[in-house]
C-alpha positions, 0 to 999 in steps of 0.5 A, spaced: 346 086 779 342 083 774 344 078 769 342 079 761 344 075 755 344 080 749 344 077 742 346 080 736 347 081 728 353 084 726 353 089 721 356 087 714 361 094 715 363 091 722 364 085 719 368 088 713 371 092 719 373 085 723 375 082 717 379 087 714 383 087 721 381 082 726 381 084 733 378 081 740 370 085 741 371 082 747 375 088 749 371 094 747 364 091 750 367 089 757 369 097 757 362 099 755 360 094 760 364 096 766 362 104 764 355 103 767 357 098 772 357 091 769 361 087 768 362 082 760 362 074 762 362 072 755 363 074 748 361 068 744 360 068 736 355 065 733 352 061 728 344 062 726 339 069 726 345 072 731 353 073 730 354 074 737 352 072 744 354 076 750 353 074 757 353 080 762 352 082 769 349 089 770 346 093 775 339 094 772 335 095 766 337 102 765 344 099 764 342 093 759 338 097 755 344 103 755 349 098 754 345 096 747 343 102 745 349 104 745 352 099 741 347 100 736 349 108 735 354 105 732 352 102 727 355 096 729 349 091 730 343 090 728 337 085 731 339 086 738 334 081 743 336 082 751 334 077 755 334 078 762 336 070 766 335 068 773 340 065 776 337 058 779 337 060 786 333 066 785 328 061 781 327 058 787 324 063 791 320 065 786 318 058 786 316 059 793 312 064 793 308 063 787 306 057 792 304 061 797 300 066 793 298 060 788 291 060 791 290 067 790 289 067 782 283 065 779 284 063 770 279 066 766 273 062 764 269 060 758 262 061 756 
């Protein structure tokens, strides 16, 4: 499972639609999450650029780019950035093999 934080603009007839009825998004979004496998973390609204920001876990890059799309179908949110996140110990292995292969790459140079 991958790890991903989506962020997101609401739309103004979602935001006409949540004022008019307010209700927890929370829920249709893990249901849409636990559709292709994953699983919602956090639903968090937001100041700034973005309305919403979620934190999800998901079997992959198909799911995540799904699970955007089909918000976006809707017409729900717009200016939609997914972001993949690498949990710390995962890092850390990354970290070991770029010493191990660190060597290996050489840097472009100047005239």
């Amino acid at each position: 499972m991958a790890w991903y934080m989506l962020r997101a603009k609401l739309t103004q007839p979602s935001v006409q639609g949540l004022v008019a009825k307010p209700q927890d998004r929370k829920v249709a979004v893990s249901k849409l999450a636990k559709s292709l496998g994953g699983k919602l973390h956090h639903y968090f609204f937001c100041f700034g650029k973005h309305d919403v920001v979620l934190i999800l876990e998901l079997p992959g890059h198909d799911e995540a780019m799904a699970l955007v799309l089909a918000a976006a179908n809707t017409g729900s949110i717009s200016d939609a950035e997914t972001t993949v996140l690498v949990p710390s110990e995962d890092a850390v292995g990354a970290m070991k093999k770029a010493g191990e292969v660190g060597g290996s790459y050489v840097p472009p140079k100047g005239n």
